[in-house]
N, C-alpha and C positions, 0 to 999 in steps of 0.2 A: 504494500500500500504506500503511495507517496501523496501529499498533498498537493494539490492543484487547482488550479485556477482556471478561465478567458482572461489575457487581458492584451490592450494595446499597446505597442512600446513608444516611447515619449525619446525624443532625441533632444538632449537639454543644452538649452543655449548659453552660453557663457553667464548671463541673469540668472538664470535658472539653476546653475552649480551653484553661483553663489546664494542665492535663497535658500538654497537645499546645505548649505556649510552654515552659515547664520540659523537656521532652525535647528540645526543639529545640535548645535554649540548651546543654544539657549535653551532647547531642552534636554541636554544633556542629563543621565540618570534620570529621566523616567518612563524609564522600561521600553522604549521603542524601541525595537530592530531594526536599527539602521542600512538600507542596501550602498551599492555602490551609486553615486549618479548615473552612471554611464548603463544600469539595469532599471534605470526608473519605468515604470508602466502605468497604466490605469485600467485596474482590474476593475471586469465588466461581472466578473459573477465567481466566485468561490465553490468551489466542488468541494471540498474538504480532502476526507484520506477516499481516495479513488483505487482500484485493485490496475496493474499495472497495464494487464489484454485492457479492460476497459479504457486506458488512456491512448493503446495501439488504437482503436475502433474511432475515439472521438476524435484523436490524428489522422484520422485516414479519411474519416467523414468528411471534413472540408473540401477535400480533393474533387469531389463527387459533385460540386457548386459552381 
């Protein structure tokens, strides 16, 4: 089982790193998990823990569109 998501990937603009370093820094300890900028996204729908065939089938599905 792995956790998984939809989401779209965000290509961040020099503003955008720094917003994303400045929000880091001021909330620093509390409790968020931090990604890197350069994997920023905007998850459209959260699947949770998904069995792994079923994430083959919902990767393939796309294809089919």
């Amino acid at each position: 089982m792995k956790r998984t998501f939809i989401a779209i990937p965000v290509s961040p603009s020099p503003l955008l790193k720094e917003l994303f370093r400045d929000a880091r820094y001021r909330l620093s300890g509390s409790g968020i998990k931090w990604v890197d900028p350069e994997s920023l996204h905007l998850t459209l729908k959260f699947l949770g823990d998904t069995d792994e065939m079923k994430i083959v089938l919902i990767s393939l599905s796309h294809l089919k569109h």
